[in-house]
N, C-alpha and C positions, 0 to 999 in steps of 0.2 A: 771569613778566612781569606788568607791574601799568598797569591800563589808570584811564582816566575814558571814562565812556558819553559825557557832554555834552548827551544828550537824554534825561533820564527822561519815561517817558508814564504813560499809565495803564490800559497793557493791564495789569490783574493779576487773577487770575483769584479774586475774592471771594466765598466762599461765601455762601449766604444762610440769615439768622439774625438772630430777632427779638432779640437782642443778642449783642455779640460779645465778648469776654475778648481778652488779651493773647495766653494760648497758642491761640488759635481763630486769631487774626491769621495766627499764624507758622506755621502748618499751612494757610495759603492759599501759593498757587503765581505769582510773578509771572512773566513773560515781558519777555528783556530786551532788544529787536531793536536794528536802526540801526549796528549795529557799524562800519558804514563811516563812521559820523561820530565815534569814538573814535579817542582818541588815546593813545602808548605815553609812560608816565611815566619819566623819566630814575632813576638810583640818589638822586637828589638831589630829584625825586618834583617835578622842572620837564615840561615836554613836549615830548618829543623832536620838533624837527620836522619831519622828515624822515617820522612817525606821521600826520600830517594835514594831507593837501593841501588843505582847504577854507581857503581866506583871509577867511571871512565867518564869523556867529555864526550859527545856528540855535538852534531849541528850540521846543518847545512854552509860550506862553508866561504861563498858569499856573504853572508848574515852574518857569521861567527863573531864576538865578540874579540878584539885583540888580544885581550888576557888570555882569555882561550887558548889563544893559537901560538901564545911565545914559548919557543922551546923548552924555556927552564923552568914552565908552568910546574907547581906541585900536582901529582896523581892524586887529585881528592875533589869532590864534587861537591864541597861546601864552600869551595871560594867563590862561587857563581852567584854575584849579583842582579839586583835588579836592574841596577845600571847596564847591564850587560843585556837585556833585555830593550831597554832605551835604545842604545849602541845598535842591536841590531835593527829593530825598524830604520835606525837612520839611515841604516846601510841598504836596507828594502827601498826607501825614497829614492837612494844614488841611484839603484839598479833599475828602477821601474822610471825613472827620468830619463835615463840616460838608455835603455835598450826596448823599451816597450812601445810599441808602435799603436798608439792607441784606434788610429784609424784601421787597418788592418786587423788588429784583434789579436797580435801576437808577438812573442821576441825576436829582435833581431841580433843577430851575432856580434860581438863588440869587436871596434876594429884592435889589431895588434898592437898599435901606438898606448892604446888607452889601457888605464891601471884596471880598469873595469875588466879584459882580458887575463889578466893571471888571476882577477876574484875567480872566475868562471873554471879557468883551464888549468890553472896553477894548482901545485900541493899546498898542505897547511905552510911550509914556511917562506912560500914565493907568493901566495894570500897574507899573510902577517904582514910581510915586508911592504907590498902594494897599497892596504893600510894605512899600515906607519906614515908611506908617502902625502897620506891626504890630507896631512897637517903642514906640509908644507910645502909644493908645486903640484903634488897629486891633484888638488882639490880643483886650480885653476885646468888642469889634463880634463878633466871629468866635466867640469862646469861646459868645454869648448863642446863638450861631446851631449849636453844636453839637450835632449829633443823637443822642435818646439810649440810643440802643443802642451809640452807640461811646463812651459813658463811660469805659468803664476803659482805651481807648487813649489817651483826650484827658487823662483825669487822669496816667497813669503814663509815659506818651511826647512828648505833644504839648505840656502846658503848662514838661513840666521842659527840653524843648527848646527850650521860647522862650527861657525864661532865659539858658541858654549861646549860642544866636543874637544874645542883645540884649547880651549883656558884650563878647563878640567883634568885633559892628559898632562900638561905642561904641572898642573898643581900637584898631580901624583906622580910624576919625574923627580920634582923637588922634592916633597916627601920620603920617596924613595933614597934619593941622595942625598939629604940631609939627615935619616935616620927618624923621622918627625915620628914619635910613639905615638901623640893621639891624634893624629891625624885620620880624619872619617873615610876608611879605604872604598867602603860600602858605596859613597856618594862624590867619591875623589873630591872631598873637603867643602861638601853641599853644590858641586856644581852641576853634578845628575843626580838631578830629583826628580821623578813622575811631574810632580808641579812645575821646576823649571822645564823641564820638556814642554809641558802643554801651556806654559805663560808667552816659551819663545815662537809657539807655533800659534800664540793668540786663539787659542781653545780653550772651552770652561768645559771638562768632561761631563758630561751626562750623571747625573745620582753621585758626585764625588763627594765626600764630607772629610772635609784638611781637620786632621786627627789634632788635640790640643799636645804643642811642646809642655 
């Protein structure tokens, strides 16, 4: 059975280390709760709905998914992709590079210049917009603010994830404005896929078996 969480947090249990490497990351332990706000993905990897009685979106919303958060969003909790799920860990990366002090053991306050600031303090539509920004000056705001013992996560996962998050949105913009009928909304035209996530962060997940097309 193949689920999406829909609310990633930030319970993970980060060891503390006056810098952290890639393999130091993946030998920390997250904790994955909420399950009652998860839904079961169809063969066809849509959301069964009969999986999720909530008719409203949630989330923690740092994490939030953009779709999520745009105003003209439709009221229905089937459009909730896996991508959205991708989306958010990547946005978990920005937050825990950029505010988590890993030698001290805990968050620091993001300063007001940084877009990281309205993720935090801001409502859903000043979070959307901050967002939006990180396709295009946002990302270098956030990159200045990155702290540097999480260097070799920010170099080998964070920045090569912008890139496939920024070709993706840009593919469903077009989409969007061109009217594209069969265009793959699910995977904004195959550019978030669980596989390209874990190809661009150079991970082979653990017991994965890549389903035949």
């Amino acid at each position: 059975m193949e689920l999406v969480q829909k609310d990633l947090k930030r319970f993970f249990n980060v060891p503390t280390y006056d810098k952290v490497t890639v393999a130091e990351f993946l030998a920390a332990r997250g904790i994955l709760n909420d399950f009652d706000m998860a839904a079961v993905l169809n063969p066809d990897s849509g959301i069964d709905p009969a999986s999720t009685p909530h008719h409203h979106f949630t989330g923690t919303l740092p994490f939030m998914a953009v779709d999520l958060l745009e105003p003209s969003r439709p009221d229905s909790s089937n459009i909730h992709h896996y991508r959205h799920d991708l989306e958010s860990f990547y946005y978990f990366l920005i937050w825990a590079t950029t505010l988590y002090d890993l030698k001290a053991g805990h968050r620091v306050a993001p300063k007001e210049r940084s877009p990281l600031y309205r993720w935090c303090k801001g409502d859903e539509i000043s979070v959307y917009h901050a967002k939006l920004s990180l396709h295009s000056c946002g990302f270098q705001k956030c990159a200045a603010d990155m702290r540097p013992e999480w260097e070799d996560i920010w170099n080998k996962w964070v920045r090569p994830l912008s890139k496939v998050f920024r070709h993706g949105f840009i593919a469903l913009d077009d989409a969007r404005d061109e009217n594209i009928e069969d265009f793959d909304y699910a995977t904004c035209g195959g550019h978030l896929t669980f596989e390209k996530f874990m190809s661009t962060i150079g991970e082979t997940p653990r017991g994965f078996i890549k389903q035949a097309s």
